[in-house]
C-alpha positions as MATLAB code, in Angstrom:
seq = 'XXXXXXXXXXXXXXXXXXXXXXXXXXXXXXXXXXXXXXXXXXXXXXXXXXXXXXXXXXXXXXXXXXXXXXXXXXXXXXXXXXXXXXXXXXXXXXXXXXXXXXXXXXXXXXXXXXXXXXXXXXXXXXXXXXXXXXXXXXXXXXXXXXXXXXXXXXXXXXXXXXXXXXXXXXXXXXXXXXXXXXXXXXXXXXXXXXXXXXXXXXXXXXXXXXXXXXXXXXXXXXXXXXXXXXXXXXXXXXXXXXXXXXXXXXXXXXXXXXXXXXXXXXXXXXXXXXXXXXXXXXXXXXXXXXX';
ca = [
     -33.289   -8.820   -8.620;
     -31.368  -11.030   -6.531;
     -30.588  -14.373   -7.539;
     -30.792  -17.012   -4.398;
     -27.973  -19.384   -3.143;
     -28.241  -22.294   -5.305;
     -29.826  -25.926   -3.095;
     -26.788  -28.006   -3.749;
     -23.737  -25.817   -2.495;
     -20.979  -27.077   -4.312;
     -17.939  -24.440   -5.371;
     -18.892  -24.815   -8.993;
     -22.393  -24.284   -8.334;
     -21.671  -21.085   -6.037;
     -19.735  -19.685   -8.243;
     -22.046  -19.660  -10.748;
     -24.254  -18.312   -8.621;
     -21.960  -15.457   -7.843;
     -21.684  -15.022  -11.674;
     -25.127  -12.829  -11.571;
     -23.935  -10.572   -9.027;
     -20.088  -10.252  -10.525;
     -20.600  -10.780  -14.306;
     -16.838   -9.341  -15.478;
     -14.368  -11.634  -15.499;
     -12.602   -9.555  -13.273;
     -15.432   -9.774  -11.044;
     -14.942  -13.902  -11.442;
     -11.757  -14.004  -10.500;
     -12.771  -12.188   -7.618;
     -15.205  -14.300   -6.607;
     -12.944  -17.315   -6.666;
     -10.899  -15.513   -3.946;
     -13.747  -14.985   -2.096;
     -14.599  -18.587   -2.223;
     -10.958  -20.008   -1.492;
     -10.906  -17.471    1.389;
     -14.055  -18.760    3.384;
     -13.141  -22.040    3.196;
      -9.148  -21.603    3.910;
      -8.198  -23.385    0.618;
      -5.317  -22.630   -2.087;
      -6.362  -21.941   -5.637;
      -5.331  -24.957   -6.916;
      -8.298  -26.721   -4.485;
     -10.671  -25.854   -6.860;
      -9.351  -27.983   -9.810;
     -10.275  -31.594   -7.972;
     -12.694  -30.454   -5.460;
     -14.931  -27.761   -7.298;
     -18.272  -30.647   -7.348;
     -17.004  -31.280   -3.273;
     -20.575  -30.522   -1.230;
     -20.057  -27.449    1.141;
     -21.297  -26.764    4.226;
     -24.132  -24.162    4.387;
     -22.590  -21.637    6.949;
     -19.629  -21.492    4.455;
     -22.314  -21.141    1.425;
     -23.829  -18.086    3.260;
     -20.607  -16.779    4.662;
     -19.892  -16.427    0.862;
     -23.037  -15.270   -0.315;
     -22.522  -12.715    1.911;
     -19.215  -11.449    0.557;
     -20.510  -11.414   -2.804;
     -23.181   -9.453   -2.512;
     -21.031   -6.394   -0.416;
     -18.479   -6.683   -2.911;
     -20.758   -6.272   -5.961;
     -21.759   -3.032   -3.279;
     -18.577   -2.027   -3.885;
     -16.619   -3.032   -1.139;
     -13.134   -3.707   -1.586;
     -11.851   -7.534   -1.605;
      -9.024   -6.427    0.185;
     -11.229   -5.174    2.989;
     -13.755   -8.757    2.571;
     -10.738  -11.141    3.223;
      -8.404   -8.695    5.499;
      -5.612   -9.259    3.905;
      -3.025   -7.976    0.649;
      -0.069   -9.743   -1.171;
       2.668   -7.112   -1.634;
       6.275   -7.457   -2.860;
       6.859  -10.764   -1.085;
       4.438   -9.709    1.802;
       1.757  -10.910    3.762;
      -0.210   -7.781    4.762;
      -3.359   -7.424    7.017;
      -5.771   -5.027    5.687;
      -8.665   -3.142    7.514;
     -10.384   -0.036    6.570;
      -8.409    2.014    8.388;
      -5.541    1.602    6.273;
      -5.149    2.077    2.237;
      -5.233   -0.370    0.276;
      -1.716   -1.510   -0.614;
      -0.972   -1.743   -4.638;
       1.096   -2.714   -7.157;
       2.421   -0.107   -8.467;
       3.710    1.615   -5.174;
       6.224   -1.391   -5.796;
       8.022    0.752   -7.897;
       9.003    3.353   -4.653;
      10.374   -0.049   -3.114;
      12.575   -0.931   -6.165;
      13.598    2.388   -6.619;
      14.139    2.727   -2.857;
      16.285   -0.291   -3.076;
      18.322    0.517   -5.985;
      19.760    3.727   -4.048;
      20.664    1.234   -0.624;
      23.281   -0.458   -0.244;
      23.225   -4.075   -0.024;
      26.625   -4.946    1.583;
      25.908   -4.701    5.224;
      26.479   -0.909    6.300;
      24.309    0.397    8.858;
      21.305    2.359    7.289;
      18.670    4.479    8.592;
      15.603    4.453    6.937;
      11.868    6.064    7.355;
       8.438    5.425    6.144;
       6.552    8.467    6.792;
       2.581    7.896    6.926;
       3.161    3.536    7.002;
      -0.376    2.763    7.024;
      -0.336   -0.601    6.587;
       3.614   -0.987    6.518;
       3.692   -2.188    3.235;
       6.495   -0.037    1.829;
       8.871    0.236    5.510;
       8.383   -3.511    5.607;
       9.144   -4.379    2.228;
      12.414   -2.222    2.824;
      13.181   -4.092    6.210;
      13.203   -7.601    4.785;
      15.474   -6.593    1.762;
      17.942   -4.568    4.021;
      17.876   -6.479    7.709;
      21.024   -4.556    8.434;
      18.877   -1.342    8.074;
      16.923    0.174   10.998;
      13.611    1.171    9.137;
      11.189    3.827   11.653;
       7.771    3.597   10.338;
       5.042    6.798   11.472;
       1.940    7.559   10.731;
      -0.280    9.439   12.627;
      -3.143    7.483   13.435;
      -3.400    5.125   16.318;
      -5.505    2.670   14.837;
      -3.754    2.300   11.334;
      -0.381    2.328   13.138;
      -1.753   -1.049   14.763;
      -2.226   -2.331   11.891;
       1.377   -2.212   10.579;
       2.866   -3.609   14.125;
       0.898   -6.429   13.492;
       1.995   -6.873   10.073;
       5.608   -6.502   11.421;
       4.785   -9.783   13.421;
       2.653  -10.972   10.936;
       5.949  -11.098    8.824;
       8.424  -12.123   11.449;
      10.645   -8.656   10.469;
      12.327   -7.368   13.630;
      14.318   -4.687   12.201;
      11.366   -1.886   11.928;
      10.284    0.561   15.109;
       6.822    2.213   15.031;
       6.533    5.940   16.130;
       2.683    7.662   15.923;
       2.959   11.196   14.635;
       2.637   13.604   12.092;
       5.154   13.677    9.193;
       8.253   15.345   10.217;
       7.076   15.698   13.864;
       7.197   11.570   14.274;
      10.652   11.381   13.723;
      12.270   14.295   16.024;
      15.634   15.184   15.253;
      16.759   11.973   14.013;
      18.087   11.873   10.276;
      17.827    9.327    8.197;
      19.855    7.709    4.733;
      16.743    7.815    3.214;
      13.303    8.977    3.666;
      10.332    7.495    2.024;
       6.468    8.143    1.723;
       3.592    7.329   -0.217;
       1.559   10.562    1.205;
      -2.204   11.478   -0.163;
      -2.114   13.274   -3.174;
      -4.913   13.752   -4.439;
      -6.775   16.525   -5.113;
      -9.999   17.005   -2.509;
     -12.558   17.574   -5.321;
     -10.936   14.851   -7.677;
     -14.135   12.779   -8.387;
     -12.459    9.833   -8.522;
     -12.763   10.014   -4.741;
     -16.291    8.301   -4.873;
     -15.301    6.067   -7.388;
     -14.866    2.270   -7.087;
     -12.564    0.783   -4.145;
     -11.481    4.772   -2.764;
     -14.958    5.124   -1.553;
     -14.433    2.675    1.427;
     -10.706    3.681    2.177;
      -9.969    6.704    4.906;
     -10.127   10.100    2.928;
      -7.241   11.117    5.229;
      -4.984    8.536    3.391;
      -6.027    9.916   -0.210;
      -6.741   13.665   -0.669;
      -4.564   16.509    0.473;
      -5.849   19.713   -0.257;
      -6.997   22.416   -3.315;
      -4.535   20.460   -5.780;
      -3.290   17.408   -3.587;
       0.074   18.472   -3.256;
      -0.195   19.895    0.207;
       1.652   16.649    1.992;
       4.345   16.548   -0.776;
       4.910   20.143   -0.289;
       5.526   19.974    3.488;
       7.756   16.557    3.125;
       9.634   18.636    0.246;
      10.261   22.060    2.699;
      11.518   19.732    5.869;
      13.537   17.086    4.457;
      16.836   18.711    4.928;
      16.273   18.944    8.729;
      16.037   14.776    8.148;
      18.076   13.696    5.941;
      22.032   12.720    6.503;
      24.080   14.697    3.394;
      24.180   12.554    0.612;
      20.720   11.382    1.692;
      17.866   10.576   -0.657;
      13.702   11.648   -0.650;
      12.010    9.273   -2.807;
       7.932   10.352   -3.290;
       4.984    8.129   -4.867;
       2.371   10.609   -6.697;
      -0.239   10.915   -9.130;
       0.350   10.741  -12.826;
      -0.260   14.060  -13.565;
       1.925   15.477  -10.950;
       5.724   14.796  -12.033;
       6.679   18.288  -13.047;
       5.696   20.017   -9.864;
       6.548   17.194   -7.749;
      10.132   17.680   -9.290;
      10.024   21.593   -9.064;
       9.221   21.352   -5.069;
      12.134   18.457   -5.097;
      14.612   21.263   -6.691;
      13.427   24.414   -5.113;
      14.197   22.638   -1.544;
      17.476   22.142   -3.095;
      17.652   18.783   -3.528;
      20.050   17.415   -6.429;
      20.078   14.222   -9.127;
      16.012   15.207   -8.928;
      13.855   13.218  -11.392;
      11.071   11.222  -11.897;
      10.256    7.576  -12.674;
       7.581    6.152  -14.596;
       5.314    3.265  -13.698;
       5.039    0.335  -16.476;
       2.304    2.217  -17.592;
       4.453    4.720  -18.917;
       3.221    7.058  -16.060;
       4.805    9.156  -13.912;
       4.362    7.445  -10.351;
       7.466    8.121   -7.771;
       9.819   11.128   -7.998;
      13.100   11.707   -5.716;
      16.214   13.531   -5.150;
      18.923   13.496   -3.214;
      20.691   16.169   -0.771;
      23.648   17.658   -1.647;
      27.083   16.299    0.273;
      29.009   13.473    0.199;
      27.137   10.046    1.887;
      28.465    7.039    3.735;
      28.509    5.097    0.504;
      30.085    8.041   -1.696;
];
């Protein structure tokens, strides 16, 4: 049954209210986003103003946004917008949802460039919402970062977040994995592709039921995208060049076996602080510019 908007709309009485609707105290948290996002405030607003009368558009406006997100819908998607590494990001459903532990493909990205002022060519194969070719920008603004994917819409998304961000040194290129880039070849090539697997039933589970299905499943065993980046990567990669991968858990050993069988060297896989395996990468044989 649904509980109505409490008469005296104050933020400690509306978020009491939302307390019925999102009882975890995961779903509290939430709800305190929710709250500091309709009415433009920083957390720390709530402390001295949480007895503060509201206004009853922003009441509603709230009441709203509880009730689709115990419906489901992601609070990324509510508020249009994602923290990541030291990011800003917009967010709309035509883009995945950017998460935490893809910032392990940054770091590890990072560890492998050089940070003394060398050119570097760098690509982000299937952006969506930038989050990983942006991240990479702002830490290496000598680096020219190319960022594809190959939907208009979502590729939008991540020019605006370039601007968003105020990071110039990132181009934008619509497109197809391998056929976005052309013949250009890169330092080091970077992707978190969709990997999993098209029955997985995970896929109408909790926030993946909102986000684009293109973004998230790829094929019988969801290796299909990592298999085609793996057979290309030579044709795009400078010698010495590295292929760094973000995949399922469950997916390290044949991530790494594609890796090697495309004849890639230093192959391996890292685990997320979970202990799980999350991004896998390798590097092509020859000497590099920082060899």
């Amino acid at each position: 049954m649904s509980v109505p908007l409490p008469a005296t709309a104050c933020a400690a009485d509306l978020l009491a209210w939302a307390g019925h609707h999102l009882p975890t105290p995961e779903g509290r948290a939430e709800a305190r986003l929710l709250l500091l996002h309709v009415l433009g405030q920083a957390p720390a607003w709530l402390y001295s103003h949480d007895r503060d009368p509201l206004d009853e558009a922003s009441a509603r406006r709230f009441g709203e946004l509880v009730v689709r997100r115990a419906a489901g819908e992601p609070v990324a998607y509510l508020t249009g917008s994602r923290g990541f590494w030291t990011l800003d990001l917009a967010v709309t459903p035509a883009t995945l949802i950017p998460r935490p532990e893809t910032e392990l493909l940054v770091e590890q990205a990072l560890a492998r460039l050089p940070d003394d002022g060398r050119p570097l060519r760098i690509a982000d194969m299937g952006t969506g919402t930038g989050a990983i070719a942006l991240a990479l920008a702002a830490e290496r603004p000598q680096a020219m970062v190319l960022a594809t994917d190959l939907l208009g819409p979502t590729l939008a998304v991540a020019v605006g977040n370039a601007q968003r961000n105020g990071i110039a040194n990132v181009s934008f290129r619509r497109g197809s994995w391998y056929r976005a880039l052309g013949r250009d070849r890169f330092d080091l090539i970077v992707s978190n592709p969709p990997y999993i697997r098209a029955d997985d039933a995970h896929l109408g589970q909790g926030d993946v039921r909102f986000e684009p299905p293109p973004a998230l499943a790829s094929g019988e065993d969801g290796l299909d995208a990592i298999r085609l980046i793996a057979a290309g990567v030579n044709d795009h990669l400078v010698p010495g060049g590295w292929l760094l991968l973000e995949h399922g858990w469950h997916q390290g050993q044949e991530v790494r076996e594609l890796l090697a069988a495309a004849g890639l060297e230093a192959v391996q896989t890292v685990v997320d602080l979970e202990g799980r395996d999350r991004v896998s990468l390798g590097r092509r044989p020859g000497q590099s510019i920082w060899d």
